[in-house]
N, C-alpha and C positions, 0 to 999 in steps of 0.2 A: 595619897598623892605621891606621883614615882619625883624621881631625883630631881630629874631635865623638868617636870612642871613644877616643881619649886623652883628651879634656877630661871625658867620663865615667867612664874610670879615674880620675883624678886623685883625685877623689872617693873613688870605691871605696877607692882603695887607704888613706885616711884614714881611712874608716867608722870611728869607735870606738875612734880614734886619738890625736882632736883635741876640742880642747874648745872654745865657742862664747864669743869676747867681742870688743865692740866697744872695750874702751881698747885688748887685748895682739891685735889682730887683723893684725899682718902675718907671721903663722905664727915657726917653724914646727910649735908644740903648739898655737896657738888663732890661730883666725878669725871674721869676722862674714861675712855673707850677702853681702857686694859682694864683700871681702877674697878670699874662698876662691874665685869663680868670676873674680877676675882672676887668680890663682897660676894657676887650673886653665887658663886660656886663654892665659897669657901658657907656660906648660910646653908645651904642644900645637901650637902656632906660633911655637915658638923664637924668643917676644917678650923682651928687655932693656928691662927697663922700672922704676926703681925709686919714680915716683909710682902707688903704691897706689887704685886709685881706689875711688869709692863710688857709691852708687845715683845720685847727683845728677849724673858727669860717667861714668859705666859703658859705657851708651850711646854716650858721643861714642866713647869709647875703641875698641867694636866694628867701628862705622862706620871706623874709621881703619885696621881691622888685619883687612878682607875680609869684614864682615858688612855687613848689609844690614837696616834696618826693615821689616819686611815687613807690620806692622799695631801700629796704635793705637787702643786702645778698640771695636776691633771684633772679634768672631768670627773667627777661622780654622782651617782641621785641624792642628793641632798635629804634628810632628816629632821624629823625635831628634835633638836637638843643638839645639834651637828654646832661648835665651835667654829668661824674660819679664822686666821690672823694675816692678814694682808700686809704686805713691805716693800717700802719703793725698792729697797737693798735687803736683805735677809740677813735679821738681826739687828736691824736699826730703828731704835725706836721712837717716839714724837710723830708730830704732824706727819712723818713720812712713811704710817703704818698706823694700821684699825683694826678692831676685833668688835664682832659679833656673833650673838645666837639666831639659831635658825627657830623660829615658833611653827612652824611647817615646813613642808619642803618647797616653799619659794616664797615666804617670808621672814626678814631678821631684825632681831628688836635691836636696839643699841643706842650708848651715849654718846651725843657727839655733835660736834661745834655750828652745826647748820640748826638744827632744833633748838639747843642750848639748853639742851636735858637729852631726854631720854625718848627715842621715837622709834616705828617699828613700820619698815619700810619693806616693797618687794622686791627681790633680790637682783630685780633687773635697773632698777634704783643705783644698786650700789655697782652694777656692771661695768662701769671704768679702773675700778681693784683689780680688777682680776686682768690688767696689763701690770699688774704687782705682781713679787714670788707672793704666794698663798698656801699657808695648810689648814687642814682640816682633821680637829680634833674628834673623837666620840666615845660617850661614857660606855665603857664596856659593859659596864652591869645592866646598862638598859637594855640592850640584848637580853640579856637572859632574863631581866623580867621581865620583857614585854611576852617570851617563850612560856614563863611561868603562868604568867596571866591568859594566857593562851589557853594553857593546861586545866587551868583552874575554870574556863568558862561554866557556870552553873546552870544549867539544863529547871526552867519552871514551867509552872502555869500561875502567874497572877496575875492579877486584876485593878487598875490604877486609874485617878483621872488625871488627865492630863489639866496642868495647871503652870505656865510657862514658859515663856519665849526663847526657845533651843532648837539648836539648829538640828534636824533628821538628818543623818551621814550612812553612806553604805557599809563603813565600818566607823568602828569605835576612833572617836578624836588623835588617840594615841598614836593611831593608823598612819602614814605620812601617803598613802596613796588611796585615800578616802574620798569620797566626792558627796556632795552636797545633795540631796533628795527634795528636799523640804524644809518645813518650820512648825514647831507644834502651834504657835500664834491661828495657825487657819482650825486647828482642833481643840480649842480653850474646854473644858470639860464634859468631852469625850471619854467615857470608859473604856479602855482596852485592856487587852491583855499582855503581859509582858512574860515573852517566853524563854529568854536566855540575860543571864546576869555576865560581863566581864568588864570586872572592875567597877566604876562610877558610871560603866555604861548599859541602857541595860535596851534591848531590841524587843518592839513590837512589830509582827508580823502584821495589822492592820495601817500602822505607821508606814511600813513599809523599811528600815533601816533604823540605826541605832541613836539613842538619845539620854542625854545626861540623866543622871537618874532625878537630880531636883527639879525634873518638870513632872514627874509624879506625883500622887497622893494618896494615901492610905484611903479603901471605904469599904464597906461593909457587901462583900460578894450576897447576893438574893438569888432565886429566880422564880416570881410570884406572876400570875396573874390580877390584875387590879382593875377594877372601873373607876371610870373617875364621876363622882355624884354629886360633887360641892361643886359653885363657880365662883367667882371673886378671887383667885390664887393666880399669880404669873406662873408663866412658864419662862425657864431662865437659863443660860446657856449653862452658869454653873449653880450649886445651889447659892440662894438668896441671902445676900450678904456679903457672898465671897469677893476678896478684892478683884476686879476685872470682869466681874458678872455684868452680864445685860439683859433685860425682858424681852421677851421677841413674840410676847402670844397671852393669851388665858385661858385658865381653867373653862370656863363660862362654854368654847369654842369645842372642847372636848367630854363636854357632859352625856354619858350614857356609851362612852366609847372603852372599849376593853383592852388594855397594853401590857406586854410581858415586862415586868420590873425586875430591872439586873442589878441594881445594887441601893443601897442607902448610903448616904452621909449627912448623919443629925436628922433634923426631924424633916429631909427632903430625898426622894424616891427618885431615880432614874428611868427615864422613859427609854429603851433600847432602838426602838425603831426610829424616832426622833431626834434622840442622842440629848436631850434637854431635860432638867430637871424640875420637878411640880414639888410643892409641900405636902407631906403625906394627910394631909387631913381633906383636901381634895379627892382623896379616893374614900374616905370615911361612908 
């Protein structure tokens, strides 16, 4: 997991956890808007640091530990992981100045007095800041791994069921200008093939776009001819047992019929043209 998704976990994993106050704000039940994205920053780059900072020296602090000001008071395409620090006056800090992260390019997570914790709002939400001076911080090294990772894309052929509620994007999550395709939810165990690995992401060309890798599942690649000669056996979307399986048929309905089997997992055979799973002793 790169830097900016821990400093965007950190968050997460607080959602509804913590409560929002600038006297008790140096955790670890309550934060303010500076408080909370130094914990999160100082957790993700394995920073020691016990001066807490605030909107007014936040900034310096970034600059010193691998970010970079990338814009002030102007326009830019926003990023994951993008810092902003908003201030009625520049360098004043309290009520009259905020900081957030950007969790995409037009979503920002953050602590703060309206929630009274931790919420993740879209950035047209917080649209009135931006009659504040504003800058915009960015870890530099994400650059270069996101390049690295790039570099690194792994070129397969395997073979996976799908098993898991994740979203199909044109590119990998990390991507800030990614668009949404689909959901594996309409493909619950489907065999495909997964033909390029980068990072936790990995692309099926049947999918059509790219998908976390824990909606995958290990199974045993075949390519058999089988009849099926037993009846009394469901036919099941995933094999029988699996959590989120459903029956949708019987063996009994395909007796004497002959189907090419693309994979095993356990004692249940994949039907290809189907895309539905039967228990192998149905084809006995």
């Amino acid at each position: 997991m790169s830097k900016i998704d821990n400093i965007i976990k950190w968050f997460r994993d607080r959602k509804g956890k913590v409560t929002y106050s600038m006297i008790h704000r140096e955790g670890t039940s309550s934060y303010d808007c500076s408080s909370s994205v130094f914990f999160a920053v100082c957790n993700a780059l394995d920073i020691e640091d016990d001066d807490i900072r605030n909107t007014s020296n936040l900034g310096r602090f970034l600059v010193q530990n691998g970010f970079e000001k990338i814009t002030e008071n102007n326009e830019w395409t926003a990023k994951k992981g993008d810092i902003v620090i908003w201030a009625k006056r520049k360098g004043v800090p309290g009520a009259s100045a905020h900081t957030g992260v950007f969790t995409d390019n037009s979503h920002i997570i953050h602590c703060n007095f309206k929630a009274n914790g931790i919420s993740e709002n879209t950035e047209s939400y917080l649209s009135y800041l931006y009659n504040w001076n504003y800058e915009v911080y960015r870890l530099k090294e994400d650059e270069r791994e996101e390049k690295k990772q790039e570099e690194y894309m792994e070129q397969i052929q395997e073979r996976y069921m799908i098993n898991g509620n994740y979203s199909i994007d044109s590119l990998p999550w990390f991507c800030s200008d990614r668009k949404n395709v689909g959901n594996t939810k309409d493909y619950q165990g489907y065999v495909v093939t997964v033909s390029r690995k980068w990072g936790s992401y990995w692309y099926s060309q049947y999918l059509g776009g790219w998908i976390d890798y824990r909606a995958f599942e290990e199974v045993e690649t075949i390519s058999e001819e089988k009849t099926v000669n037993n009846g009394g056996y469901s036919v099941d979307t995933k094999p029988w047992g699996t959590a989120g399986f459903e029956t949708v048929g019987k063996s009994d309905n395909l007796l004497g019929k002959t189907f090419e089997v693309t994979a095993r997992k356990g004692a249940y055979l994949y039907i290809h043209s189907k895309a539905k799973w039967v228990d192998e002793k149905a084809f006995e």
